[in-house]
TITI-94286 format. One record per residue (C-alpha): x, y, z; residue in one letter. Coordinates in steps of 0.02 Angstrom, whole numbers. Example, Ala and Ser with C-alpha at 12.3 -4.5 7.8 and 13.67 -1.06 7.14 Angstrom:
<pt><X>615</X><Y>-225</Y><Z>390</Z><residuo>A</residuo></pt>
<pt><X>684</X><Y>-53</Y><Z>357</Z><residuo>S</residuo></pt>
// end
This chain:
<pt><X>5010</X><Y>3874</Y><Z>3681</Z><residuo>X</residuo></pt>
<pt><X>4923</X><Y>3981</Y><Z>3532</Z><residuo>X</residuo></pt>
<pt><X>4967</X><Y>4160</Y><Z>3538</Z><residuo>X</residuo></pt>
<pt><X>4792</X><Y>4198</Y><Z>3593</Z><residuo>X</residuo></pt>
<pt><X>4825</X><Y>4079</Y><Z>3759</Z><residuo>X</residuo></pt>
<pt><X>4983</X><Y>4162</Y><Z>3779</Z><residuo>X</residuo></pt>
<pt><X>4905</X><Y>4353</Y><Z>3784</Z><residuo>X</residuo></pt>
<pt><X>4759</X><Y>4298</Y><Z>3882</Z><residuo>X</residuo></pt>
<pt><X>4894</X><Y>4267</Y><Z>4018</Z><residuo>X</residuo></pt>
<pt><X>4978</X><Y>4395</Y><Z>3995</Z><residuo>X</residuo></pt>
<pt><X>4810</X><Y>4501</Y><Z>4030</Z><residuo>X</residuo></pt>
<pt><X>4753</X><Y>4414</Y><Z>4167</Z><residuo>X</residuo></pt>
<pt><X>4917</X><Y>4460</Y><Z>4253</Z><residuo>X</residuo></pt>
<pt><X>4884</X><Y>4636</Y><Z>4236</Z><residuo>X</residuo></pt>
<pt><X>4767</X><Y>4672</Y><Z>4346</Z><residuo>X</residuo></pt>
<pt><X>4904</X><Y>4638</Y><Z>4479</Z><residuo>X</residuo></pt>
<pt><X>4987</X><Y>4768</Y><Z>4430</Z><residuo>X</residuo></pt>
<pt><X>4844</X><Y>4899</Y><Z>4353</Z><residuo>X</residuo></pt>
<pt><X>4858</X><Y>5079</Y><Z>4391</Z><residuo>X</residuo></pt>
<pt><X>4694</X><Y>5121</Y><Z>4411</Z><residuo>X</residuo></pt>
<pt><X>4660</X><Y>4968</Y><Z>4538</Z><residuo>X</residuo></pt>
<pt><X>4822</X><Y>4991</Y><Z>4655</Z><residuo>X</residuo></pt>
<pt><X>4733</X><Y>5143</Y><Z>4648</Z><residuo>X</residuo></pt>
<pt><X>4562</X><Y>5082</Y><Z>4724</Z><residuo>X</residuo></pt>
<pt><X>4684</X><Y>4955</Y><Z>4832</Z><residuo>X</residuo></pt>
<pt><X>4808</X><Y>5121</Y><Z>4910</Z><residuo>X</residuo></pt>
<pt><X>4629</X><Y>5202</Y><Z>4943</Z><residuo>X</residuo></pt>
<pt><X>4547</X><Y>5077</Y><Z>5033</Z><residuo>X</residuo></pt>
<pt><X>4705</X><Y>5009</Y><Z>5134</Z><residuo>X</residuo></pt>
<pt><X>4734</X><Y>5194</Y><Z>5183</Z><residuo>X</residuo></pt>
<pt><X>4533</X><Y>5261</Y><Z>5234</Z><residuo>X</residuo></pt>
<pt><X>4475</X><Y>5106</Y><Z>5280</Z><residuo>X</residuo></pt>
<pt><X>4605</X><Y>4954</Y><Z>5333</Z><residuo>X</residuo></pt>
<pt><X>4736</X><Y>5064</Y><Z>5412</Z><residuo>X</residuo></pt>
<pt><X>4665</X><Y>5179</Y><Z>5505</Z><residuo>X</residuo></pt>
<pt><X>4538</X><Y>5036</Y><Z>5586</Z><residuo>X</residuo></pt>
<pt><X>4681</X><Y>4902</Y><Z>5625</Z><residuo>X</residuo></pt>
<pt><X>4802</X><Y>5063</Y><Z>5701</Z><residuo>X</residuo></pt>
<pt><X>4648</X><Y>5109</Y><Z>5818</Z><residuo>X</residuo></pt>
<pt><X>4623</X><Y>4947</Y><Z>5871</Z><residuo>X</residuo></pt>
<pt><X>4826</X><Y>4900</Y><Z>5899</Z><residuo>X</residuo></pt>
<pt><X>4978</X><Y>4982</Y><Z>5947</Z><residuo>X</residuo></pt>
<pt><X>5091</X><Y>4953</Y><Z>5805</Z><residuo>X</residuo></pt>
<pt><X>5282</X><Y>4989</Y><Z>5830</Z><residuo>X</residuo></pt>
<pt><X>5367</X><Y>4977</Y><Z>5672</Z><residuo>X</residuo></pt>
<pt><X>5575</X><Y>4906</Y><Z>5660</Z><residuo>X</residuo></pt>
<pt><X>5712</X><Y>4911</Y><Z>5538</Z><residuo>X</residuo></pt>
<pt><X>5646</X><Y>5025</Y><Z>5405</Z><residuo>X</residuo></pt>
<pt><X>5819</X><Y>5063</Y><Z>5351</Z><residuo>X</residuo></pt>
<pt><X>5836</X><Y>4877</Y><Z>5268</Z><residuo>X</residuo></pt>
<pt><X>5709</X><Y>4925</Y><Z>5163</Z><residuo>X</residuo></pt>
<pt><X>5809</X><Y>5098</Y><Z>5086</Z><residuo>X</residuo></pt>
<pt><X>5874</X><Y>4990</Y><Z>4936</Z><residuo>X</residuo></pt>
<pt><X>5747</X><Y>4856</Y><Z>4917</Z><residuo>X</residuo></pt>
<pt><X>5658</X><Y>4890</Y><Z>4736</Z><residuo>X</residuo></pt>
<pt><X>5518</X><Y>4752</Y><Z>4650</Z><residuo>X</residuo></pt>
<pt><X>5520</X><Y>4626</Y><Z>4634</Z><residuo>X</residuo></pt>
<pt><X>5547</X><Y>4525</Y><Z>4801</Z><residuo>X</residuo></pt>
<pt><X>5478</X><Y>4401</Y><Z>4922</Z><residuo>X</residuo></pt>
<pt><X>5414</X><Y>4447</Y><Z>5108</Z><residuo>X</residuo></pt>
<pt><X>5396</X><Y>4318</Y><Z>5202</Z><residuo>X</residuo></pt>
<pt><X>5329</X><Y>4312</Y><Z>5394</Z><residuo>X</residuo></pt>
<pt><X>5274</X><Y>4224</Y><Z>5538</Z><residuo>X</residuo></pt>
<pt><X>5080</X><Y>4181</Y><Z>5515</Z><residuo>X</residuo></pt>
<pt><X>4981</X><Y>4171</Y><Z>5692</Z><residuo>X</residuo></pt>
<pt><X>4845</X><Y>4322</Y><Z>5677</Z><residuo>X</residuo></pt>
<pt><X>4722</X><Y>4377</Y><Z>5544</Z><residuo>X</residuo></pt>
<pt><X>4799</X><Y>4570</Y><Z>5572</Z><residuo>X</residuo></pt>
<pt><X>4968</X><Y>4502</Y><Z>5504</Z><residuo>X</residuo></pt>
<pt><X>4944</X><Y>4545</Y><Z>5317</Z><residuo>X</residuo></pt>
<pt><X>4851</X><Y>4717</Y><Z>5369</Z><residuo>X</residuo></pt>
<pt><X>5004</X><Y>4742</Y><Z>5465</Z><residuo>X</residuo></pt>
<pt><X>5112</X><Y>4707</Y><Z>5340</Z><residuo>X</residuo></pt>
<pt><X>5037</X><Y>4814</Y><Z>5199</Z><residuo>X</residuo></pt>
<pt><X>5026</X><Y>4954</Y><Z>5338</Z><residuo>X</residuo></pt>
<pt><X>5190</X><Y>4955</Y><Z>5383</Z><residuo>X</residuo></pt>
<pt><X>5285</X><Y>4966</Y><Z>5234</Z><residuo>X</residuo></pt>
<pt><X>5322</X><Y>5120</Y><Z>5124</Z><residuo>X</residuo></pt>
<pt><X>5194</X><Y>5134</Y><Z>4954</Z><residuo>X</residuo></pt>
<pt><X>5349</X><Y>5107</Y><Z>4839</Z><residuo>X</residuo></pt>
<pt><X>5335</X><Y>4919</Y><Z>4929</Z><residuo>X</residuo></pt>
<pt><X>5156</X><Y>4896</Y><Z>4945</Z><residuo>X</residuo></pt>
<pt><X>5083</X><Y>4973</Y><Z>4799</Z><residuo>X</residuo></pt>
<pt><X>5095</X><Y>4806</Y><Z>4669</Z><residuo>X</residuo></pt>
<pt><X>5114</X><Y>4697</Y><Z>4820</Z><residuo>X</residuo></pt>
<pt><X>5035</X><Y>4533</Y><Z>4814</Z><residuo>X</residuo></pt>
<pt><X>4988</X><Y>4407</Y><Z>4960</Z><residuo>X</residuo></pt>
<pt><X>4958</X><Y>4215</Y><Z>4929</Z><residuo>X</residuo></pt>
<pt><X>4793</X><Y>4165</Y><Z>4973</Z><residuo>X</residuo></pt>
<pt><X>4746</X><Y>3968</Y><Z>5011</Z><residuo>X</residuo></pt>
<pt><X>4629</X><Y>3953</Y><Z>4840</Z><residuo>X</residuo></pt>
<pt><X>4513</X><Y>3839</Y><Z>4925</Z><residuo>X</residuo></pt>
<pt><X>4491</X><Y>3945</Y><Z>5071</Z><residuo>X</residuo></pt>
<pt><X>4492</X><Y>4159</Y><Z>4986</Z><residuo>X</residuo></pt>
<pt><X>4461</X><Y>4099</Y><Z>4830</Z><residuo>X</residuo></pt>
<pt><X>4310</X><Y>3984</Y><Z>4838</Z><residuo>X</residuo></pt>
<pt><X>4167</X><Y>4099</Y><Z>4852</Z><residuo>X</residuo></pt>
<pt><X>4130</X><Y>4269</Y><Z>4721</Z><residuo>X</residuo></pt>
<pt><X>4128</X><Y>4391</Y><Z>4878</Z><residuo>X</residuo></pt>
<pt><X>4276</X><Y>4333</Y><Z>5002</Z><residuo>X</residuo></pt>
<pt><X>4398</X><Y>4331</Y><Z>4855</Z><residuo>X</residuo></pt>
<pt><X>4342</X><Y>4528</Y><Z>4804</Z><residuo>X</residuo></pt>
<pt><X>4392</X><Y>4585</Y><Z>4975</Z><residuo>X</residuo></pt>
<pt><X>4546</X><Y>4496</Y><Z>4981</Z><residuo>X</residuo></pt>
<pt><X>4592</X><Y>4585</Y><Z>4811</Z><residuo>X</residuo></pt>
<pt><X>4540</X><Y>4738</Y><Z>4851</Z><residuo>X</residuo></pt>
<pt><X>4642</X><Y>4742</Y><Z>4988</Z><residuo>X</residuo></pt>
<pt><X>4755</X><Y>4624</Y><Z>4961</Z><residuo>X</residuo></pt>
<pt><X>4796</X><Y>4614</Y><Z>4781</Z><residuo>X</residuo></pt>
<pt><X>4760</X><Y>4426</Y><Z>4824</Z><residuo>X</residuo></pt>
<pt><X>4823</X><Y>4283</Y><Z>4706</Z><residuo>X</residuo></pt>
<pt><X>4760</X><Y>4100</Y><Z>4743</Z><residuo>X</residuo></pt>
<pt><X>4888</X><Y>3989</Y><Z>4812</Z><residuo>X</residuo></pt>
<pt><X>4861</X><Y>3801</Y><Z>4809</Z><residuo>X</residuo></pt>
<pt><X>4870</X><Y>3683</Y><Z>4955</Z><residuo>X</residuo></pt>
<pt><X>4808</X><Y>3506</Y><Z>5002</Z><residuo>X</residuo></pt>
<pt><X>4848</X><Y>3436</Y><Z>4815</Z><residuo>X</residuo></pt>
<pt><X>4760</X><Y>3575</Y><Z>4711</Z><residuo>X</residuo></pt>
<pt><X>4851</X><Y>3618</Y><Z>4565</Z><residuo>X</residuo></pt>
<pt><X>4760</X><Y>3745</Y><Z>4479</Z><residuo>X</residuo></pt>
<pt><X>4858</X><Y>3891</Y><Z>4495</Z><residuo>X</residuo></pt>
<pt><X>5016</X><Y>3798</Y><Z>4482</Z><residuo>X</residuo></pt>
<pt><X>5178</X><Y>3922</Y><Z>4443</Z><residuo>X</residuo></pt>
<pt><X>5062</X><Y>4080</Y><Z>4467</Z><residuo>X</residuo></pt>
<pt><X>5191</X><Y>4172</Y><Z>4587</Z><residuo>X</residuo></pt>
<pt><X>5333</X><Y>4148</Y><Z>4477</Z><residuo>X</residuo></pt>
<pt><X>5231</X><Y>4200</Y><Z>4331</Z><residuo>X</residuo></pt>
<pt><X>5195</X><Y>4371</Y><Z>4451</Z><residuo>X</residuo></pt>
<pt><X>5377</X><Y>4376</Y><Z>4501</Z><residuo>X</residuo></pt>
<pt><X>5436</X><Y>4386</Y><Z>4311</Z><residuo>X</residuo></pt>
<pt><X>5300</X><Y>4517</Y><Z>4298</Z><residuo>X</residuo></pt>
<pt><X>5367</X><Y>4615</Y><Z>4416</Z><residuo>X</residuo></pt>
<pt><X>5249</X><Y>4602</Y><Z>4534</Z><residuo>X</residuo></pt>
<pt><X>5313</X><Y>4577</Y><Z>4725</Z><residuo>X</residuo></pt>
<pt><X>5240</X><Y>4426</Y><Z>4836</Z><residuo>X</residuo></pt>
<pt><X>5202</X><Y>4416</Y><Z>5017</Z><residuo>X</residuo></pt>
<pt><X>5193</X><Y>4246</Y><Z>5069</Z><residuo>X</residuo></pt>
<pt><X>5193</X><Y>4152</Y><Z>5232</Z><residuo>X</residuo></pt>
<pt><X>5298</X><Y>3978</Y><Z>5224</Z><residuo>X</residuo></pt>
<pt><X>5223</X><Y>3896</Y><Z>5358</Z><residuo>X</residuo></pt>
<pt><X>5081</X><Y>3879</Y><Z>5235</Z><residuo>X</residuo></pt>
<pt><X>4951</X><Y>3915</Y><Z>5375</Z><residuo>X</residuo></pt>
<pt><X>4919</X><Y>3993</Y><Z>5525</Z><residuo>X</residuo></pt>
<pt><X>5000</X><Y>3945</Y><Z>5702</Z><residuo>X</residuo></pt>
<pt><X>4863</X><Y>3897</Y><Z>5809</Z><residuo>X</residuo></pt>
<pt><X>4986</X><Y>3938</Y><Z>5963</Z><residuo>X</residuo></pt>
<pt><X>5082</X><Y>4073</Y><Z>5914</Z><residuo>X</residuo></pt>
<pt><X>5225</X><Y>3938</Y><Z>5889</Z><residuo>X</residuo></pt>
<pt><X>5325</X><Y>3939</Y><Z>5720</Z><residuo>X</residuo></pt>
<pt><X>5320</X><Y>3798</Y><Z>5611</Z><residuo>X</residuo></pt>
<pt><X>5460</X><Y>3741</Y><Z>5483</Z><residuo>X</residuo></pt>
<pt><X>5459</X><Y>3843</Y><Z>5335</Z><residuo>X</residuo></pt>
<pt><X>5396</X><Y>3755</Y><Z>5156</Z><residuo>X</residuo></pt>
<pt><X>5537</X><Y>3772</Y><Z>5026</Z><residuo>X</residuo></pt>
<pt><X>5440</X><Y>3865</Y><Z>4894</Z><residuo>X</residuo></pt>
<pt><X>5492</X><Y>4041</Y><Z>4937</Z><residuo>X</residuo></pt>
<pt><X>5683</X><Y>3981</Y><Z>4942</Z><residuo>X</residuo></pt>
<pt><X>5662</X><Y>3898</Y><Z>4792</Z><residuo>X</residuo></pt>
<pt><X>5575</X><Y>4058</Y><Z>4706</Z><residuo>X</residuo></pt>
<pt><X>5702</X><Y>4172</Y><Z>4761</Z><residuo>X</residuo></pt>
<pt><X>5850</X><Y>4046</Y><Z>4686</Z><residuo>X</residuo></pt>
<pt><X>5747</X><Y>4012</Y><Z>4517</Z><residuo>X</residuo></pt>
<pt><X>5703</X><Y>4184</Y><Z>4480</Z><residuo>X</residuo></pt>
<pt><X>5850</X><Y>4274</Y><Z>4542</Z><residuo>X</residuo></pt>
<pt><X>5783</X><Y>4404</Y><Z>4677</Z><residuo>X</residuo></pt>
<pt><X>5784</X><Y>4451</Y><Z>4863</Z><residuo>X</residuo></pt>
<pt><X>5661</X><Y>4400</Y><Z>5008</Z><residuo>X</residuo></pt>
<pt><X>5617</X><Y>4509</Y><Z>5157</Z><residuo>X</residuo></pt>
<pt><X>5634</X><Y>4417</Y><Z>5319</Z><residuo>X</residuo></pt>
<pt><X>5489</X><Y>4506</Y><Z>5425</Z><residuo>X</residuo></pt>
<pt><X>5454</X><Y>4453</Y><Z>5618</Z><residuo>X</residuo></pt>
<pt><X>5279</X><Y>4508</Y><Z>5687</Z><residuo>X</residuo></pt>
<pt><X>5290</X><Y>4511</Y><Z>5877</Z><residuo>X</residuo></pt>
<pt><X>5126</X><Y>4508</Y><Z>5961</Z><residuo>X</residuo></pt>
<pt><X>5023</X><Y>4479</Y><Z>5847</Z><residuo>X</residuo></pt>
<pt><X>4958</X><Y>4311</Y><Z>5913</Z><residuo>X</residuo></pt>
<pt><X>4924</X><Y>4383</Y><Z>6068</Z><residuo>X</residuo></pt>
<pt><X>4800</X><Y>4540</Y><Z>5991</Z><residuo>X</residuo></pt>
<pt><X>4704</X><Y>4409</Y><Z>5892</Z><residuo>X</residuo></pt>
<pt><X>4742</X><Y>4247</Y><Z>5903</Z><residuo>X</residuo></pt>
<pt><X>4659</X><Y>4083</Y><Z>5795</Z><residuo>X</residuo></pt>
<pt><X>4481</X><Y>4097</Y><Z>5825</Z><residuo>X</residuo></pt>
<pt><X>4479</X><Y>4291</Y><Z>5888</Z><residuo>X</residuo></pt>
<pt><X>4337</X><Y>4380</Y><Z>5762</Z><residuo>X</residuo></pt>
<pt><X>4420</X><Y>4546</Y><Z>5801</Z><residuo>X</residuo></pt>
<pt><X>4595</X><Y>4598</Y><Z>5904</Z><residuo>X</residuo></pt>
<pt><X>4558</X><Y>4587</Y><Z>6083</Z><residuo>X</residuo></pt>
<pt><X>4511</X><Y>4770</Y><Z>6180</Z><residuo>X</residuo></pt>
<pt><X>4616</X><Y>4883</Y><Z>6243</Z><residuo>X</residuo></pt>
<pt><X>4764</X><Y>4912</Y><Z>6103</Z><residuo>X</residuo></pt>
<pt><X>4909</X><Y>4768</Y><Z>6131</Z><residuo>X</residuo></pt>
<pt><X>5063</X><Y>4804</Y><Z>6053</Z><residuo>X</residuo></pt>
<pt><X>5119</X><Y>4724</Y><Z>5894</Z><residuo>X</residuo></pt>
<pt><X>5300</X><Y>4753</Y><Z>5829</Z><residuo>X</residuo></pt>
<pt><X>5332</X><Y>4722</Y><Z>5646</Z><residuo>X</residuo></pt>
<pt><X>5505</X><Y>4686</Y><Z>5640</Z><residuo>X</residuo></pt>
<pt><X>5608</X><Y>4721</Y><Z>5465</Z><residuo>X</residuo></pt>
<pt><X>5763</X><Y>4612</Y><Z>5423</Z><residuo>X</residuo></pt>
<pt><X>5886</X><Y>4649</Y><Z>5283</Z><residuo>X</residuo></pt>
<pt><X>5840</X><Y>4553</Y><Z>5098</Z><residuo>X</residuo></pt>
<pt><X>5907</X><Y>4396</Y><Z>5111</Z><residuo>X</residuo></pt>
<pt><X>5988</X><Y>4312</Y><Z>4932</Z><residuo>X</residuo></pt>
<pt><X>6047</X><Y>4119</Y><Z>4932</Z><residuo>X</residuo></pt>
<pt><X>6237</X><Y>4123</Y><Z>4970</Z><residuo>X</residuo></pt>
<pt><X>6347</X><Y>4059</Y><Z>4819</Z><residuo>X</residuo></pt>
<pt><X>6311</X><Y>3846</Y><Z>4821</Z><residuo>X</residuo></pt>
<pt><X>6174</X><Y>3876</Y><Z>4962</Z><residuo>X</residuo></pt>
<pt><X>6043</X><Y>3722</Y><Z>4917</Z><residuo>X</residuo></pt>
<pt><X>5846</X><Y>3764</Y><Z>4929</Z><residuo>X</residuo></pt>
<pt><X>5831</X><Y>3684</Y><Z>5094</Z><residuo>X</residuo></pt>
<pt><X>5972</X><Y>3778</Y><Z>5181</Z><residuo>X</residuo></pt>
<pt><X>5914</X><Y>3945</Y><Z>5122</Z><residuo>X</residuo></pt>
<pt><X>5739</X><Y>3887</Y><Z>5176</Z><residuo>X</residuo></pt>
<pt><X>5806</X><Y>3844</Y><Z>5371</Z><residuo>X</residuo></pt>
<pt><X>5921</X><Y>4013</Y><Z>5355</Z><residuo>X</residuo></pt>
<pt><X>5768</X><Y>4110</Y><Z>5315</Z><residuo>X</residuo></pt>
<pt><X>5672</X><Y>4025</Y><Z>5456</Z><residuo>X</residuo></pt>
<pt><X>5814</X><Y>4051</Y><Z>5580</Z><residuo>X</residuo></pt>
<pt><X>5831</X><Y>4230</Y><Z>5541</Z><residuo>X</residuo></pt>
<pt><X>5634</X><Y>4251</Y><Z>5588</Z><residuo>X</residuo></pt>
<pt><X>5659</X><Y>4170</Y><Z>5732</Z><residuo>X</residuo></pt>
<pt><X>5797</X><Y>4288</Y><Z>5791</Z><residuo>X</residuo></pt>
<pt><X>5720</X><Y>4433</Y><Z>5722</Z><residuo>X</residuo></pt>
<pt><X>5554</X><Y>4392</Y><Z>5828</Z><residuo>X</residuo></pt>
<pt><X>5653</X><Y>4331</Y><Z>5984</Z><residuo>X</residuo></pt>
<pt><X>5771</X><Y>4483</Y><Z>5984</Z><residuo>X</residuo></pt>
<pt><X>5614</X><Y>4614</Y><Z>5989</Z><residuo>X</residuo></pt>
<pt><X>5512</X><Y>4506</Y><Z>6106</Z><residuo>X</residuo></pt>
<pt><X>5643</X><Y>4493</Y><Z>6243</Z><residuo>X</residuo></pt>
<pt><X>5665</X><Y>4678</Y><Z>6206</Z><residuo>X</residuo></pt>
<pt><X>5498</X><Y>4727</Y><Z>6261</Z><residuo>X</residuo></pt>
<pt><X>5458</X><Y>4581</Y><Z>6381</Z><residuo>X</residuo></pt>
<pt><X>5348</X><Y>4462</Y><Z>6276</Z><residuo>X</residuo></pt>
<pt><X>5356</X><Y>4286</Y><Z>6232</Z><residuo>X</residuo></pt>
<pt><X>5488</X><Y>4225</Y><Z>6119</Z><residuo>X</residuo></pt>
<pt><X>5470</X><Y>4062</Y><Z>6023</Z><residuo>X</residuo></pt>
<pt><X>5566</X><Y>3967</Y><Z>6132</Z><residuo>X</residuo></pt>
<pt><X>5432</X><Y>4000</Y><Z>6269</Z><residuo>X</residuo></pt>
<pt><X>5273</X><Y>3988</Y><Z>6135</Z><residuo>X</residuo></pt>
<pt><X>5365</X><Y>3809</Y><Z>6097</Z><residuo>X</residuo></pt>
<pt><X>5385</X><Y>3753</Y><Z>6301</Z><residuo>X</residuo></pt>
<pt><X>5184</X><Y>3809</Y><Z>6302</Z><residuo>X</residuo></pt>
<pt><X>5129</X><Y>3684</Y><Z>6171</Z><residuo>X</residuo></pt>
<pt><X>5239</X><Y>3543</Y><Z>6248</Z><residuo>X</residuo></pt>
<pt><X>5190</X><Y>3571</Y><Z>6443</Z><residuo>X</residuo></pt>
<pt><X>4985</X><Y>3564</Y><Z>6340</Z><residuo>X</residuo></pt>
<pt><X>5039</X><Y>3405</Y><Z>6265</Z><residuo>X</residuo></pt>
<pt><X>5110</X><Y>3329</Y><Z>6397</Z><residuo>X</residuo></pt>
<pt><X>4971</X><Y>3388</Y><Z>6523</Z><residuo>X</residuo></pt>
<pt><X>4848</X><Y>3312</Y><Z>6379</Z><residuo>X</residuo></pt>
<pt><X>4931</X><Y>3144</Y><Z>6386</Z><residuo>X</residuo></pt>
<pt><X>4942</X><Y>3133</Y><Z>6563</Z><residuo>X</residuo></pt>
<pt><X>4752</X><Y>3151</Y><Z>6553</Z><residuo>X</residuo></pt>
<pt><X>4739</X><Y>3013</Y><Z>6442</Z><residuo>X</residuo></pt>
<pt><X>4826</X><Y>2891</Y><Z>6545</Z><residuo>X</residuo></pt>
<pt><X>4742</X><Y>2937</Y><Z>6700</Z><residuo>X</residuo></pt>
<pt><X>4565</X><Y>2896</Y><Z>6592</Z><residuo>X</residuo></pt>
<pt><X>4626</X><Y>2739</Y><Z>6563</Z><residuo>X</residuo></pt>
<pt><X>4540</X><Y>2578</Y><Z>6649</Z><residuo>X</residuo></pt>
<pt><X>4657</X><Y>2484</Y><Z>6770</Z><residuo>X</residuo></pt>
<pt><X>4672</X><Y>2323</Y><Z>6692</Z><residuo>X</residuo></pt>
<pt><X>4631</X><Y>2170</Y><Z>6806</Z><residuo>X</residuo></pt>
<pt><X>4775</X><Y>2152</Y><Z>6915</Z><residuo>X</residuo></pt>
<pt><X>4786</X><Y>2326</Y><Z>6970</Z><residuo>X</residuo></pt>
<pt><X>4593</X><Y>2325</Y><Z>7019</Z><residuo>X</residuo></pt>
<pt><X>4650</X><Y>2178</Y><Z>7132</Z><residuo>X</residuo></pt>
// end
């Protein structure tokens, strides 16, 4: 790469990390995102002591089932945290038309994530990560369309082995419920949502990418589990018998649709 390619990347990295927009960002998350998302919900916030030593860069990571998760997020932790955070954003979904991906950076200080094959932003969170720049990224790669977890993809393990730093286990209790997929805005009448703060999590001496990615999912789990049975909600173990008693009750269905074949009818 010329030297002229190599500054133009250095300057379009910038702007993730530009005073005078974490500025604009801390002002519109604070007058306008905030205070509209804590009127609407009742957030209860866990575990802000794991976060006395964290410094940038780092990796939060969280269970994905509500549109309010990131808002919570961003909310929730201290300015020191937020301030240069960044979230992944699918790049075909944020980033594919002029005025979606401005509020998503204003906000969010968005970067476009690939998915489904793209590969045009290929190596951009490491890139941010050696920048400085903290990430906030969901490894189920989408959102749970029944509050259930899915398996977690291996980049964030991998990230946090390749580039040397800590991820932020974070559980968000709730949050399905206030708005789940589909819901335009969280549902009336202020349900709680508990944002649940683990300790930074490093791969343990010889711990392999996929055992650091099913650690990290585990300690989610328990993390979410722990505060749900704490305050009487559904834990995954009960969002998981849900989606099993639909399919089964769905296939059952089926079968019962089915023409009887000849000898039966006789």
């Amino acid at each position: 790469m010329s030297s002229k390619g190599k500054s133009a990347g250095r300057d379009d990295l910038g702007k993730y990390s530009d005073a005078p927009q974490a500025a604009a960002r801390f002002v519109a998350q604070q007058l306008i995102m905030k205070p509209y998302v804590w009127s609407a919900l009742s957030v209860h916030v866990h575990g802000r002591r794991h976060l006395d030593d964290l410094e940038a860069p780092f990796i939060a990571i969280a269970n994905h089932s509500s549109h309010v998760d990131t808002t919570v997020i961003y909310g929730a932790l201290p300015r020191r945290l937020s301030r240069n955070l960044a979230a992944g954003a699918a790049a075909d979904y944020f980033f594919n038309q002029k005025g979606k991906s401005l509020g998503t950076r204003l906000f969010f200080n968005a970067y476009p994530v690939d998915r489904g094959g793209m590969k045009g932003h290929a190596g951009l969170s490491g890139r941010l990560l050696d920048d400085g720049v903290p990430l906030l990224i969901f490894p189920e790669g989408t959102r749970s369309r029944t509050g259930a977890m899915a398996k977690f993809k291996m980049g964030v393990a991998a990230l946090s082995i390749q580039h040397s730093i800590p991820v932020l286990p974070i559980a968000l209790v709730g949050a399905y419920a206030a708005m789940p997929y589909g819901q335009k805005l969280p549902v009336p009448g202020r349900p709680d949502v508990h944002i649940v703060f683990g300790h930074p999590q490093r791969a343990l001496p010889g711990e392999t990418v996929p055992r650091f990615t099913e650690r990290l999912h585990h300690l989610v789990v328990e993390l979410h589990d722990t505060t749900a049975r704490a305050y009487g909600m559904p834990t995954q173990e009960d969002f998981q018998r849900a989606v099993a008693l639909r399919a089964a009750a769905k296939k059952a269905a089926l079968e019962a649709d089915k023409p009887k074949d000849a000898a039966g009818d006789a």
